[in-house]
Structures are given as C-alpha cells and as structure tokens.
N, C-alpha and C positions, 0 to 999 in steps of 0.2 A: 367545262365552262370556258368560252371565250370573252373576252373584254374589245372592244375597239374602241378610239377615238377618232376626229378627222377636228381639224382647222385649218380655217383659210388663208390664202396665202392675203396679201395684199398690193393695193397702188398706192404711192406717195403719190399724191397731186398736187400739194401745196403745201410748203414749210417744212421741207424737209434735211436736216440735218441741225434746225433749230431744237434736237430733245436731245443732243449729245452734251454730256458735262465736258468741260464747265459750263459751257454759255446757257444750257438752259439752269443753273444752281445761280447763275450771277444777274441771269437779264429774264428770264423765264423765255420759256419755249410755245408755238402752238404748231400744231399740223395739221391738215385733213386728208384723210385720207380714206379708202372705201377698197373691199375684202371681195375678191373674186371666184370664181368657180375653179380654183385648183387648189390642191389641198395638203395638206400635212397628212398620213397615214399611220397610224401606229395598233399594233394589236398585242394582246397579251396573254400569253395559255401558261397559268402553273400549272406546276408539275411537281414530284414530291422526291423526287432523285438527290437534292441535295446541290443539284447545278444551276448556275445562270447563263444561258444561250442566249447571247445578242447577235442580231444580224440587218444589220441594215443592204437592202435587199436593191436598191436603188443604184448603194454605190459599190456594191458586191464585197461587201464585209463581214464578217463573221468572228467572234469569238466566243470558246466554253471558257466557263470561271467555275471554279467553287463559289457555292452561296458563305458569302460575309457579308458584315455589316457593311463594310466596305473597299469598294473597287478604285483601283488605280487609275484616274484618269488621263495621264501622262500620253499615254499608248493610243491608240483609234477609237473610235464608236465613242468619245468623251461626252457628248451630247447626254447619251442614251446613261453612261453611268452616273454621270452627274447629277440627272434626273432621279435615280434609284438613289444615290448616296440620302442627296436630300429626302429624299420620303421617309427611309429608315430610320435617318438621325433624328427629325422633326418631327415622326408620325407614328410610324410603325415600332420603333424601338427593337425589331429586330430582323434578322437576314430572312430572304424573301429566295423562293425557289423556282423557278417561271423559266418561255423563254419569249422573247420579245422581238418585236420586226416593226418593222419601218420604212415607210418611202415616202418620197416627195415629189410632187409633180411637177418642178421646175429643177435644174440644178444649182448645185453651192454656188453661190455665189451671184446667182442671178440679179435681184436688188430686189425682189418681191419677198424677203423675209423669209425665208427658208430656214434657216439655224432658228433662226427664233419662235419660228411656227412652231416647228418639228419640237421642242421643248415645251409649248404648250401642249402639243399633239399628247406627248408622250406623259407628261404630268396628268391632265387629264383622265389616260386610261390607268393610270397608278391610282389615281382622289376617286374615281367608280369602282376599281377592284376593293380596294379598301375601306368605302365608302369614308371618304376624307371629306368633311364637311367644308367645302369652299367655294366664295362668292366667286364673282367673273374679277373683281377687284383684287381679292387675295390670289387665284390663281397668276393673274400677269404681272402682279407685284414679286408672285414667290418663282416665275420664270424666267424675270429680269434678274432676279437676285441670284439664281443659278448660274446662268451664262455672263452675266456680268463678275457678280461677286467671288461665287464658288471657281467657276473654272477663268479668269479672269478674262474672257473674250472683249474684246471693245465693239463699243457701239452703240446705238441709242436704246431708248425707251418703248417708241410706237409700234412696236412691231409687236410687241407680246401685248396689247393690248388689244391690237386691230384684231390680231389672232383668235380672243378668246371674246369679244364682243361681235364681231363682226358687224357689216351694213356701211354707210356712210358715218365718220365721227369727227369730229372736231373735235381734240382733244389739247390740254394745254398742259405744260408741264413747266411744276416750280419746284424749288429746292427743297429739299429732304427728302427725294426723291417722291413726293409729290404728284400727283395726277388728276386730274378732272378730264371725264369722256363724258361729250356730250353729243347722243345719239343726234341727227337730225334727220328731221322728217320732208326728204323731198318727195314732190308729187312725182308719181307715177311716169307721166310724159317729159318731164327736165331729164330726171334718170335715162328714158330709153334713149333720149337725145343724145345725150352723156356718150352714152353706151356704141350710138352709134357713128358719133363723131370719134370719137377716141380708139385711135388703131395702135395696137401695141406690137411691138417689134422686138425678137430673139435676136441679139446680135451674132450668134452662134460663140464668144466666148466669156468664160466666167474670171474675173478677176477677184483677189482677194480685198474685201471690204476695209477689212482691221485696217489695213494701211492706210488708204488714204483718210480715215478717219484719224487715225494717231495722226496725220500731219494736222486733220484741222483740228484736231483737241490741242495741238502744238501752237498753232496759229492764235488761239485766243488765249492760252497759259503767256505768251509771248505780247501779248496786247498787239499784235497786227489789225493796226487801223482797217486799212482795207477788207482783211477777212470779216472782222465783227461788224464791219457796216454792212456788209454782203451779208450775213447771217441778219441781221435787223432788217435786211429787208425782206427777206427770206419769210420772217414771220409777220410782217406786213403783209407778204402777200396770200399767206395763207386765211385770212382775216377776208379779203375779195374775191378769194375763190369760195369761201363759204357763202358771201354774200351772191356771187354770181352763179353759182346753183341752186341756192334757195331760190331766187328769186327768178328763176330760167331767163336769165340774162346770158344765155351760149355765146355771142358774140363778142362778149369779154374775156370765158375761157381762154382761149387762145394767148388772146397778149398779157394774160396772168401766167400762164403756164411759159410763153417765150420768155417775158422779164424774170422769171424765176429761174430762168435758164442762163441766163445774163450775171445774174447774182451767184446760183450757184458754180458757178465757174471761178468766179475770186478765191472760193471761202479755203480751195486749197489745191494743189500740186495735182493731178494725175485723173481728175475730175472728166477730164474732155482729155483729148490727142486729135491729131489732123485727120485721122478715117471718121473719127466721130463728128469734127466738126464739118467736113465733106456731107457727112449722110444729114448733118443739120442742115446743112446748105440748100441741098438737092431737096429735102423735103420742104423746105418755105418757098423751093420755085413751083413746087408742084402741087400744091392745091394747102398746104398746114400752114396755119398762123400762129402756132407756137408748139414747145416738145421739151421733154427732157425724159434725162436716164431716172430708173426707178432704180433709187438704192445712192449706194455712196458716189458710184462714180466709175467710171474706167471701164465699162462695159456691159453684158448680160441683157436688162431689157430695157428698152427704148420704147416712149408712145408720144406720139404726135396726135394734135386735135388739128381734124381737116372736116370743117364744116359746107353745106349745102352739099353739092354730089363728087366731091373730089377724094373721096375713097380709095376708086380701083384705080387713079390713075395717081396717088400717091407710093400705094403699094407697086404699082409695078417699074415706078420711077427709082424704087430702090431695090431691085431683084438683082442688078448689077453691084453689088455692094456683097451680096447674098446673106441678106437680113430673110428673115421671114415671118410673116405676120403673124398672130398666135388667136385664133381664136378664143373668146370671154363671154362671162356674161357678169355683171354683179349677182351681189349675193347678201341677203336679210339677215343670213345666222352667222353665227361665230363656233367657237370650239362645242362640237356634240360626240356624247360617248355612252356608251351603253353595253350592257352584256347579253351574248348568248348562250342559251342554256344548249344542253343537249342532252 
C-alpha cells in the first residue's frame, strides 16, 4: 500500500500580511488569494521494521529514527516530524512505522507557501492512511496549529487554508484564531484574463520569511502608526480586488495590485531593497500597471499584471535582472490524497 497527497501552492493577490497576529486578533484580517498548478508532494509506504525513514527529497535530506511516539524536532525534516508527532499524540495514540517523502515545487522560501503547503501535504496523507475523519476546516486549522503552535514558526494563517481549499477565496480572519473562506465563483473568461495578464516571476533567490515577519508582528506590538495604517489598507485593498475580479473589472487589477505594493512596503523593514525596486521600476516602464512580491517579502517570486499585449515585452525587459518567468495556470481543487493498492 502506498498513500499520496498533493496541495497547491498558492498567490497572494490582495491583503497580504493582514492574517498575521496581532493585527489580524486586534483589527481582523481579509485576503484573496487563488492556488496554482504547483504542488506540495508527499507520499507514504509503511513498513513493519520498527523504523521511521524521512526524506525529503527536494532538499536532499534524509533521516532513520526508531519508531516513537515521539520525534525531536530540533534537528532537520521538522516539518515532516511535527506532522507525525501531532497525528500520534491527537489520533493515533500510538508509534507508526512508515517511511515518508516529500517535495515541493517551488523552493523554501519562495513566498507561494511552501512550509505551509507541504504541512497540509503531509497531514493529509497521515488523515487517508489513518482514515482521520477531517473537514478542509479542521485540517488547515490543525496545520496552522502545527507550524505555528507546535513547532513555533512565525507566520500567518492563509496559506494552510488556500492549501487545503484551493480555487479562488476571499478569506477573512478574526481573533481566536478564527476563519471564514469564502469560495468565489468567477466566470470562466475574468479568470483566463487573470491568468493571462498576471506574469509571475522567480527571482532566483529565497529569503527567510520568519524575519521579516517578526519585524512586522514588532511593528504593530509597538503601535507603529505607519505600519498599521499600511496594514488597513492592505485589507482595504483586498475587499477591490475581490470586487474587481468578480466583476471583470481587469483594468483596476493593476492599481489595486500597484497600491498594495505602496502599502506593503511600510508595514516593515526588508520588504523591498534597491534590486527589487529597480525590477519595480523597469517593469511599470514596460507594459505593468502594478506588482508585488508573493510572500513576506525580500525575495523568491514576483508577479506583475501587464494588461492588453505587453506580456513578452515585459518579460524580456527584465531578463537583464535575470528573473525568469514561471509558467501557471490556476487551479479549482485544494489538498487531494488517496491510496494505492498493490
């Protein structure tokens, strides 16, 4: 018997870094955001050895354990044991014999949710081996609470939501940790527009998220004026980009997506640098009406909306930078998993 999962990674498009506490426990939070065609991997073969073999295969890791109740997450592959600890403590009640892989199709740190996918991913094929009875609601609840809680990573909420729902969602987030996703149903042609305007960009590197987030969780524990009014409008603007793809209003994307770009540059330290705002630069001379980094900030991937036909000559305006574009498509489903027999 083999087990798989896959979840999608996804794009922040609007209201992003409004689900990070405090600010979304004090002021509430909304984001929209919509789940693409690269994925979280995870698969899972027991075995009756008495061992646990993790290996995450992406970032060429590997370790054997003795099966216990519990793994030391201190060490590498934390992700993958964190996942196991919780299922045994919560579910199973007792040590599990397997060995486990995993990959992802972007890397760490990229800003399309990778650590938080790959935790859905991996939950996932644990709740099908087990047959763990849980909604899409409990899973992204019980995968924040993993990488937030258990292993104390910083960070927001939407990403283990987007992961295990997938599609387009507008989701809001209030205190007690709290959630409402609320799928939306755009028409068929808004979406390809979407799709087709919206060019995303690998900046070739990854930086570490946690930080610049701990400065903006610093920045609102601190009541910086400037940062929380950048964060308010931050979820402002998410509120006009729902309305403006509902309503295939393309023409606003852009200066929702630029102004949000404007805003997210206050909310904290390390957000933008001078290479970044150069490639902003270069790309609103050359056919984009607005952009931002997906994720916290400081790097990984970049998407610009360049509406009517100024596509290939956006992209080639930044080949000098040595970005390169990433082919997409969106995507209707969220976390799916299933076993093979043999």
């Amino acid at each position: 018997m083999i087990i798989r999962s896959k979840a999608p990674l996804r794009l922040g498009l609007a209201g992003g870094g409004t689900d990070v506490s405090p600010y979304a426990d004090l002021h509430g939070g909304s984001i929209l955001n919509a789940t693409i065609n690269m994925y979280a991997h995870t698969t899972i073969i027991p075995t009756d050895n008495g061992k646990i073999y993790l290996e995450a295969q992406d970032m060429e890791e590997s370790e054997t354990l003795d099966s216990t109740a519990y793994l030391d997450t201190t060490g590498k592959l934390a992700l993958l044991k964190g996942v196991y600890n919780r299922v045994v403590k919560q579910f199973v009640k007792k040590p599990l014999s397997f060995e486990i892989y995993t990959r992802v199709d972007a890397p760490p740190g990229s800003g399309l949710g990778s650590s938080s996918t790959l935790v859905v991913s991996i939950l996932g094929a644990f709740a099908e081996w087990q047959n763990i009875p849980l909604g899409e609601y409990d899973i992204a609840h019980l995968a924040y609470e993993i990488e937030r809680v258990d292993l104390g990573l910083a960070g927001g909420r939407q990403d283990q939501y987007a992961a295990t729902f997938g599609g387009f969602n507008f989701m809001e987030f209030h205190k007690d940790d709290k959630v409402i996703v609320n799928p939306l149903r755009i028409k068929q042609r808004y979406a390809a527009e979407l799709e087709h305007n919206l060019v995303l960009f690998y900046m070739g590197t990854s930086r570490e998220s946690a930080k610049i987030i701990e400065k903006q969780t610093q920045n609102i524990n601190d009541s910086n004026a400037s940062a929380i009014e950048a964060t308010h409008n931050l979820k402002a603007q998410s509120i006009r980009m729902k309305e403006a793809i509902l309503m295939g209003n393309t023409n606003a994307i852009g200066e929702v997506m630029h102004s949000g770009w404007e805003s997210k540059k206050k909310m904290a330290e390390g957000i933008s640098n001078p290479e970044i705002d150069k490639i902003y630069a270069t790309a609103m001379q050359n056919g984009a009406t607005g952009g931002k980094i997906s994720g916290a900030g400081g790097g990984g991937y970049f998407f610009f909306y360049c509406p009517q036909v100024s596509r290939v000559k956006l992209i080639k305006s930044l080949e000098p930078f040595g970005v390169k574009a990433q082919n997409y498509h969106f995507t209707r489903e969220g976390l799916y998993s299933y076993i093979v027999t043999e």
